[in-house]
Residue, then its C-alpha position, 0 to 999 in steps of 0.5 A: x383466437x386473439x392477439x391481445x396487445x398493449x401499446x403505450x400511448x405516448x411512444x405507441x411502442x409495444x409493451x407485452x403481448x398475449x396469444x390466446x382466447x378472449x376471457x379472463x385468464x388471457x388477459x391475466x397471463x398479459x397483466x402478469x408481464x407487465x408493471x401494471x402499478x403506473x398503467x392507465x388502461x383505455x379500452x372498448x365496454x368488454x366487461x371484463x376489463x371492468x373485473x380486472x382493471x382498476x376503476x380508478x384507472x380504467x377508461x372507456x368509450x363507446x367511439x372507441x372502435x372507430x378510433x383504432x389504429x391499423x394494427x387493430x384491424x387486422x383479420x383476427x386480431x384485437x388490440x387493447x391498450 
C-alpha cells in the first residue's frame, strides 16, 4: 500500500493525499482532487506518471530519489510531487 501525496513546491505545504495501491487508478482518484489545469508535476521515471501526466508539464529525473525530503523515506510510504 502507498501513501500518495502531493506537496507544493513552493510553501511545501501539503495539497491532497491518496491511500491505496501504486497503479493508475490510485493516482487518478489523487488528480480528481486536485486543480490539475496550473500543476507542474516533478516525479521519479515510474511510467505511469508518463500516461497520466501531461508532457508539457511533467518533469523528471533519475537523481531524483536522492533528493526527497523526510516525508518521503518513511517505512512504506512514497511521496510524489
Amino acid at each position: 500500500m502507498w501513501l500518495w501525496r502531493t506537496i507544493d513546491g513552493v510553501t511545501r505545504q501539503p495539497l491532497g493525499w491518496q491511500f491505496g495501491h501504486r497503479g493508475d487508478s490510485t493516482l487518478t482518484k489523487l488528480l480528481d482532487k486536485l486543480n490539475t489545469k496550473t500543476c507542474v508535476f516533478l516525479t521519479d521515471e515510474w511510467p505511469g506518471f508518463f500516461r497520466l501526466f501531461p508532457e508539457d508539464r511533467h518533469f523528471y529525473a533519475h537523481c531524483l530519489k536522492k533528493n526527497l525530503t523526510i516525508i518521503e523515506v518513511l517505512p512504506h510510504i512514497k511521496s510524489y510531487f
